[in-house]
C-alpha positions in Angstrom: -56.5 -132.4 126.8 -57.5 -131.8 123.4 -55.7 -128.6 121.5 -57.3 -126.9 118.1 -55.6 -126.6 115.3 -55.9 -124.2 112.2 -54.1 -124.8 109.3 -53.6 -122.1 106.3 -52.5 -123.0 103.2 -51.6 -120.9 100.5 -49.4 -119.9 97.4 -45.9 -117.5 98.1 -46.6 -114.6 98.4 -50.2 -114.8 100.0 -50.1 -113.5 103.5 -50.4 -116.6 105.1 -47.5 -115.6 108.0 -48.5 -112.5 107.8 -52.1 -113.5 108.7 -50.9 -116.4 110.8 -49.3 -114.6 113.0 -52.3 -111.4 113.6 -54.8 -114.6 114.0 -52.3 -117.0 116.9 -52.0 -113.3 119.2 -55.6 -112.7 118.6 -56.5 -116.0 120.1 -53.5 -116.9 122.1 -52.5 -119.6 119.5 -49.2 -121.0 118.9 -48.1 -119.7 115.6 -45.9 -122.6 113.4 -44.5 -121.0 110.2 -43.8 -124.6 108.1 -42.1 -122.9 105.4 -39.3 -121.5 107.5 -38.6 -125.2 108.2 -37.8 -126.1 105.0 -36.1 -123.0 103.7 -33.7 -123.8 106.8 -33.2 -127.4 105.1 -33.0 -125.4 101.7 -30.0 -122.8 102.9 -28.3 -126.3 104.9 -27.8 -127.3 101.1 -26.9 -124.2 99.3 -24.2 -123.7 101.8 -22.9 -126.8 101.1 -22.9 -126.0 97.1 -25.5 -128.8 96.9 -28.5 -128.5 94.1 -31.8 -128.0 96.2 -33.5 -130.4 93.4 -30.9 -133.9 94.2 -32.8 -135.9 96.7 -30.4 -138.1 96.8 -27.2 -135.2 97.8 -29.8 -133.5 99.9 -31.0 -137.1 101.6 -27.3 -137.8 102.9 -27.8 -134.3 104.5 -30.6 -134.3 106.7 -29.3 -136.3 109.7 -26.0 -134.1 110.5 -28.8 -131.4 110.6 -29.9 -129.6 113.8 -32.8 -127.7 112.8 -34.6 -126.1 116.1 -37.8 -123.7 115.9 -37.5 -121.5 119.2 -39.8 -118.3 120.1 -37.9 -114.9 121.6 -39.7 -112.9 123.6 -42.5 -111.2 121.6 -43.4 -114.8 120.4 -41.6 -114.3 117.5 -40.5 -117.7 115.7 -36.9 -118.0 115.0 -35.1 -120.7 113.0 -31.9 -122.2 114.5 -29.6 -124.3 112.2 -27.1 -126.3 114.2 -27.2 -123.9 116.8 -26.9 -120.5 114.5 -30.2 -118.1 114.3 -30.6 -118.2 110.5 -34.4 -116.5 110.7 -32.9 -113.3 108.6 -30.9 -115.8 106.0 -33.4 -118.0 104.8 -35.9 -114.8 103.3 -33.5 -114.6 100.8 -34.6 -114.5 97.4 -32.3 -117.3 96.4 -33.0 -119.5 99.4 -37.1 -119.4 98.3 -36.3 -121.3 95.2 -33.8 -123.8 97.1 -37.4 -124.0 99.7 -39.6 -124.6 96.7 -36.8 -127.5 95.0 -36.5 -129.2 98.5 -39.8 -129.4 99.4 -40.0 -131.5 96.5 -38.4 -133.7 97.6 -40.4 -136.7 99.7 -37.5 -137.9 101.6 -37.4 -133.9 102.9 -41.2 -133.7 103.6 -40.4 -137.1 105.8 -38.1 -136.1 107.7 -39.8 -132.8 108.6 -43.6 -133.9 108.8 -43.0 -135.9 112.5 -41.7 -132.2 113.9 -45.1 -130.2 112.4 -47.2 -132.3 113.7 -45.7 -132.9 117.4 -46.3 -129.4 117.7 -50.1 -129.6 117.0 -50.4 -132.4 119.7 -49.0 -130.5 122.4 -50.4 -126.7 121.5 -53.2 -124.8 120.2 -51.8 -123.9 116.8 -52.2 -122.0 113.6 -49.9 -123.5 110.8 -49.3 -122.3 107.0 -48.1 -123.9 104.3 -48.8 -125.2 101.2 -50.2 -128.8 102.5 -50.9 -128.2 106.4 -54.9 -128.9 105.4 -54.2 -132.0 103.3 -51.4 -133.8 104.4 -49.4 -132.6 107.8 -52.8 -132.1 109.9 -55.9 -133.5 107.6 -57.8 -133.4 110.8 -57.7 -129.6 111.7 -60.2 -127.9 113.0 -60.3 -124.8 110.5 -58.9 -125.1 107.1 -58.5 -121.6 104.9 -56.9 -121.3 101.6 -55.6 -118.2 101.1 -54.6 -116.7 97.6 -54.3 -114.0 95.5 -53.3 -113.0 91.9 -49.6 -113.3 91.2 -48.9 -109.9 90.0 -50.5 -108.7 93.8 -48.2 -111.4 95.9 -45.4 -110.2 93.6 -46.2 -106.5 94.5 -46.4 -107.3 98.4 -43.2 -109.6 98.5 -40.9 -106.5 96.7 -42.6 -104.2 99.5 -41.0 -106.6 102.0 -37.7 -106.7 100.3 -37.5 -103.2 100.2 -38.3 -103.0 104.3 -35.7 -105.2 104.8 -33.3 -103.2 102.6 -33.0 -105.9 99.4 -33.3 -104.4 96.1 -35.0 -106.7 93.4 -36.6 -106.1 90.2 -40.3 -106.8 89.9 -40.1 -108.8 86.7 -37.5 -111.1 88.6 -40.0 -111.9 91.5 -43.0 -111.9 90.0 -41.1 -114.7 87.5 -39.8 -116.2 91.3 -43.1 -116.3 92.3 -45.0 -118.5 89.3 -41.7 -120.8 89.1 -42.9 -121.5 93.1 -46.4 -122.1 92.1 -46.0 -124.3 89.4 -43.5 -125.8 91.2 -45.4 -126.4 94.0 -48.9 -127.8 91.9 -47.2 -129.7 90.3 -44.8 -131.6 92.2 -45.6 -135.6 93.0 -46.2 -135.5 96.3 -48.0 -133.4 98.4 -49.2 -130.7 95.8 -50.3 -127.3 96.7 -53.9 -127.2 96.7 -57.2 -126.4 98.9 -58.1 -129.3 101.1 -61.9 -130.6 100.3 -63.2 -128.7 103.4 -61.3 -125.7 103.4 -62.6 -122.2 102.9 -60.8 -120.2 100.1 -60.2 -116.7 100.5 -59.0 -114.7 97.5 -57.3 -111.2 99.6 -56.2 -109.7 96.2 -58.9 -106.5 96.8 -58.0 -107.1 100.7 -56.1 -105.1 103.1 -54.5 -107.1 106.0 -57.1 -105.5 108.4 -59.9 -106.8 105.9 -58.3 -110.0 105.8 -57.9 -110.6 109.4 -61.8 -109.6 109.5 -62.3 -112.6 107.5 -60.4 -114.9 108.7 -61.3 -114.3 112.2 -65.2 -114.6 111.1 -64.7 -118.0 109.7 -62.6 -119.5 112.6 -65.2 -118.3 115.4 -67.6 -119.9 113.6 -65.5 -123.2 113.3 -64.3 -123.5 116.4 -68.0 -121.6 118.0 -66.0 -118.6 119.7 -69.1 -116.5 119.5 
């Protein structure tokens, strides 16, 4: 049986999840959040005082960890790390710079690629990130790029701070948020950046219902849902 796969890729900050999530329940899609895989591999190392940024500290890590992806029972994807839900831990703002250093790190983006793309073999899937199009699934059948200035994913990610009761100055994530981009364009392997064939979508004049309207335009006409 063949399964379709959609991959969004994006800088922080973008709505990728957010619009990840609206698209899979709209067409009955498993929804595959990459980034919560490796800040689970970035909070395994700042627990154990290790700097996100040493491959070689983090590399003698990786094979005592258990790192599970489970869904509860709205379809909500949770984050296990050896055996401990850790979904609420790893959106700290701390553990987004450990994610960004990590996934740096090629012996990291190894170990994880083999469990990103078993999913996409076995499901229907929609998966963000910030190289689903180019490297984990350079095959999918829909490819988006979503973005939007930095001042307007800095604005959006203190909004979901502040729902989730954390405090933060802007300043401090808006400066979080361009360390992550240039860390992420710039790093040596697998750089953030639109695949050839993806659509880019720019949301910074978007609300999420406008950029679901998008989004679901271009993937009917992909995969030929009209």
């Amino acid at each position: 049986m063949a399964y379709c796969s959609i991959a969004i890729d994006g800088p922080s900050g973008a709505g990728k999840s957010s619009m990840a999530k609206a698209i899979a329940a709209k067409y009955s899609f498993i929804y595959v959040d990459t980034g919560a895989i490796y800040r689970t591999v970035g909070l395994a190392a700042h627990r154990r005082g290790i700097s996100c940024s040493d491959e070689a500290a983090v590399s003698k890590i990786l094979p005592e960890l258990n790192i599970e992806m489970k869904y509860d029972g709205q379809g909500e994807q949770r984050m296990y790390l050896d055996g401990e839900d850790v979904s609420s831990d790893i959106r700290l703002p701390e553990i987004s710079i450990c994610a960004s250093d990590v996934s740096a790190l090629p012996a990291v983006r190894a170990f994880l690629l083999e469990m990103q793309r078993s999913m996409a073999r076995t499901n229907n899937v929609i998966m963000d990130g910030r190289d689903i199009g180019t490297v984990v699934l350079p095959d999918a059948d829909v490819k988006i790029f979503l973005t939007a200035s930095s001042a307007e994913r800095a604005r959006r990610r203190l909004l979901q701070l502040m729902e989730k009761g954390i405090n933060e100055d802007y300043e401090k994530v808006l400066r979080e948020i361009e360390y992550r981009d240039q860390q992420d364009s710039n790093r040596d392997i697998a750089p953030l950046k639109p695949a050839d064939d993806a659509v880019i979508v720019d949301t910074s004049e978007l609300d999420i219902d406008g950029t679901i309207a998008v989004l679901s335009s271009i993937i009917e006409e992909r995969l030929d849902l009209n």
